[in-house]
Backbone bond lengths (Angstrom), bond angles and torsions (degrees), N, CA, C in turn:
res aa  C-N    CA-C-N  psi(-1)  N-CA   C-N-CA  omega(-1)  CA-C   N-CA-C  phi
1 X - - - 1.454 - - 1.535 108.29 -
2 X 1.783 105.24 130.76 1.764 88.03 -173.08 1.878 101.86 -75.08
3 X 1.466 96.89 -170.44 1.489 105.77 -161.28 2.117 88.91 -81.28
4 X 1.313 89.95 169.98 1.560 81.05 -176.45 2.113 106.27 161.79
5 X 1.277 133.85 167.53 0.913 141.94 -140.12 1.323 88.46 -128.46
6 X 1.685 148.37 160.32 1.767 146.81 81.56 1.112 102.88 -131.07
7 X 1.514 85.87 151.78 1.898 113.14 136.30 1.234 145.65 176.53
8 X 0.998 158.38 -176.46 1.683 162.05 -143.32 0.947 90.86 -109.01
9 X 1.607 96.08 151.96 1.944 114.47 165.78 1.536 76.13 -132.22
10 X 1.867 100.07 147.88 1.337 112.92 163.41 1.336 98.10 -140.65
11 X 1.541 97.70 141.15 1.663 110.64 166.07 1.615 118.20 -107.05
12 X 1.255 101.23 143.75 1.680 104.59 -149.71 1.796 112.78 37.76
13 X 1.335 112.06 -117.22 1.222 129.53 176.64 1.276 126.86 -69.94
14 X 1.300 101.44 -26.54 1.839 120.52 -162.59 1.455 109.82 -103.62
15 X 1.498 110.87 127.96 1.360 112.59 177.91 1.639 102.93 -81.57
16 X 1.558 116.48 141.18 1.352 117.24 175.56 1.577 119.10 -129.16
17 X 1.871 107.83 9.18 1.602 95.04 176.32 1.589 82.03 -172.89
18 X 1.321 83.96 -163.15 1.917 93.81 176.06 1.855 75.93 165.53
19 X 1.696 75.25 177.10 1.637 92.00 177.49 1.928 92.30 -157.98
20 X 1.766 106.99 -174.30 1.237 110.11 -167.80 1.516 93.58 177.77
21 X 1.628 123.42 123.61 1.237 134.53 136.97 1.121 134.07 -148.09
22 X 1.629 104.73 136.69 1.537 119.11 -137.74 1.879 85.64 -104.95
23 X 1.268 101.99 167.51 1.839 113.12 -157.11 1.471 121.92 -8.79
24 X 1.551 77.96 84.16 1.288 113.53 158.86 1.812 121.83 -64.03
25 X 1.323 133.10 130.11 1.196 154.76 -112.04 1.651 88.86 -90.50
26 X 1.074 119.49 138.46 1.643 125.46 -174.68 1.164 110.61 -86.20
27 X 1.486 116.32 154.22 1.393 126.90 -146.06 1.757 118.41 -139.70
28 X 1.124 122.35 103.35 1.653 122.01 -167.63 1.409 116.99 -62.84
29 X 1.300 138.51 152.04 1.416 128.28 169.19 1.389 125.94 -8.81
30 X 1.215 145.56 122.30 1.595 117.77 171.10 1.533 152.75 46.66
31 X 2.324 82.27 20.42 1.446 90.96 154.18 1.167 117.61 -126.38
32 X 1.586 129.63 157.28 1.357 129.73 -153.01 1.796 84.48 -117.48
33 X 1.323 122.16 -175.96 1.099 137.85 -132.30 1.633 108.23 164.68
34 X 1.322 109.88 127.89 1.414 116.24 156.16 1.472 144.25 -119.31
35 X 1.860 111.85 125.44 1.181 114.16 -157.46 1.737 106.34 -83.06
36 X 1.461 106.04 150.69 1.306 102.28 143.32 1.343 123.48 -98.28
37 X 0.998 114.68 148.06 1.564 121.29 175.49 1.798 118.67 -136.61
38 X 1.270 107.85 122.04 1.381 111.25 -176.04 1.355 133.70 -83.74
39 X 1.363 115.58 104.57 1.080 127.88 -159.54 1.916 117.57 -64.28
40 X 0.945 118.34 84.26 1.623 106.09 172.10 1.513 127.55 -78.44
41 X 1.004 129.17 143.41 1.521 133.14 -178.30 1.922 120.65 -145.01
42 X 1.337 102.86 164.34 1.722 84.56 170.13 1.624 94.10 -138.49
43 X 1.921 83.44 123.74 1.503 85.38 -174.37 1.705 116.64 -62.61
44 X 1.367 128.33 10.97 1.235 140.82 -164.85 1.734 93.28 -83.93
45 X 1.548 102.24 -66.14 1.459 108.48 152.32 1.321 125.35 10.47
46 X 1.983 90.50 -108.98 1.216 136.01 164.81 1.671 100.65 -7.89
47 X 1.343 93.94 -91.61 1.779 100.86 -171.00 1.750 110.19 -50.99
48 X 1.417 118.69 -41.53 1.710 106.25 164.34 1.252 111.33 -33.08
49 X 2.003 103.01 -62.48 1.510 96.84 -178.16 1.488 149.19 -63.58
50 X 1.619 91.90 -8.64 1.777 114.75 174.86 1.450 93.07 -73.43
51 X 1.199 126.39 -51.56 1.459 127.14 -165.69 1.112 156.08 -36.25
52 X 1.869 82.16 -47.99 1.374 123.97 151.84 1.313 129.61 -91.06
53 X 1.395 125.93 33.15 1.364 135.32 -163.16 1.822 79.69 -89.27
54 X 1.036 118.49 135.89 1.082 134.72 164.03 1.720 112.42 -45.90
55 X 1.503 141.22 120.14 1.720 127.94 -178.93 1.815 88.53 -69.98
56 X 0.707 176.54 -0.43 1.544 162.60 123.72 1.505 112.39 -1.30
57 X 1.358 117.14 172.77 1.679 122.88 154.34 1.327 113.40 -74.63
58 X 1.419 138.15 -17.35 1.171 121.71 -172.99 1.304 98.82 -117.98
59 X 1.270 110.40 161.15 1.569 124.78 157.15 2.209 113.10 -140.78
60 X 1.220 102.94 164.28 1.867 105.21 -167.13 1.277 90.56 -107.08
61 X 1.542 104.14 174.35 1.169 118.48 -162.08 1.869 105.03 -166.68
62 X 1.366 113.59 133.50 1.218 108.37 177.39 1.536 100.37 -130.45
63 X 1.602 104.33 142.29 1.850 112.77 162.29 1.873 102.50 -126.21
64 X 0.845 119.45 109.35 1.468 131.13 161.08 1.350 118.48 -98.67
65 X 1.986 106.40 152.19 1.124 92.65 172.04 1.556 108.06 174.64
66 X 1.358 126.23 -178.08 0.981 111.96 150.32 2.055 116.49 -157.34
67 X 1.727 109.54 169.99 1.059 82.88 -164.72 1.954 76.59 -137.80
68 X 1.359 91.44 141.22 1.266 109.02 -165.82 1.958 110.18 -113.05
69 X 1.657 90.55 147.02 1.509 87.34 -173.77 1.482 114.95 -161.98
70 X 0.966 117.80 164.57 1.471 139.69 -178.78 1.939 113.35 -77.59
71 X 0.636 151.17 156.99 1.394 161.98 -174.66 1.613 135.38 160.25
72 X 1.359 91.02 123.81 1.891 107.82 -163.33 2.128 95.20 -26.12
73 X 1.563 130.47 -26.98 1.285 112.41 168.00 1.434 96.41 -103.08
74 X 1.071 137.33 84.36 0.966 150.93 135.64 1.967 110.55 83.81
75 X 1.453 104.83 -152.01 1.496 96.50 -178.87 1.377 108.21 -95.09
76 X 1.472 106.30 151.40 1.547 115.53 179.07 1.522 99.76 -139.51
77 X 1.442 108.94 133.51 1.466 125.21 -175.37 1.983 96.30 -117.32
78 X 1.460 105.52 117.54 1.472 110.27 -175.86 1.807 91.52 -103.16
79 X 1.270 106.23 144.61 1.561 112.82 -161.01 1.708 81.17 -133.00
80 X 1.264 92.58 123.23 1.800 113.67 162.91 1.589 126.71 -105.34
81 X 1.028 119.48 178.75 1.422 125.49 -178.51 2.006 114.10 154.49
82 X 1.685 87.26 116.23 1.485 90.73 -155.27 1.981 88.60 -129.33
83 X 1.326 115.76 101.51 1.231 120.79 169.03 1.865 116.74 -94.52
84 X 1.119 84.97 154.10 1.655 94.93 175.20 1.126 133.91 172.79
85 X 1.270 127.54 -157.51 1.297 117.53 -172.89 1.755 121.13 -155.43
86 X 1.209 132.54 144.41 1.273 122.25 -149.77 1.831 111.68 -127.56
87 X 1.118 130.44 157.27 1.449 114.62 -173.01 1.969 91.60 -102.39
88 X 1.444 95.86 142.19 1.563 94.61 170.79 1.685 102.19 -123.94
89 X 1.653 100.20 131.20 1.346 119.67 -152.47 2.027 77.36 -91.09
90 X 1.462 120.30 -177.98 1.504 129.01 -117.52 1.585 90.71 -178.70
């Protein structure tokens, strides 16, 4: 699998986008670099997921993912996952 970046955003329960790009541009010792990455979504989604925003102050939130890569020991796939929760002002 070449080296490369995705993943989902979900609001509350409902997934509403993700993104994905696959060989992504190679990188020398100790220099950083910035990707773009194209975000797709369906605002059909989206508005489900507004819908269900809980009427409370808070609402959750998920970003998953992972970003995959090449390295002189071989391949390493770093796996994310960042939950939480947000105050919605009124």
């Amino acid at each position: 699998m070449p080296s490369g970046v995705g993943f989902d955003l979900a609001l509350g329960d409902q997934s509403i986008g993700g993104a994905s790009l696959t060989s992504a541009d190679s990188l020398a010792p100790r220099q950083e670099s910035t990707l773009s990455v194209p975000l797709s979504f369906s605002p059909r989604e989206l508005s489900v997921g507004v819908l269900n925003l809980p009427r409370g102050s808070e609402s959750g939130y998920a970003l998953n993912g992972v970003i995959e890569t090449d390295t002189r020991y071989g391949k390493l796939n770093l796996r994310f996952e960042r939950t939480g929760s947000t105050s919605i002002g009124h």
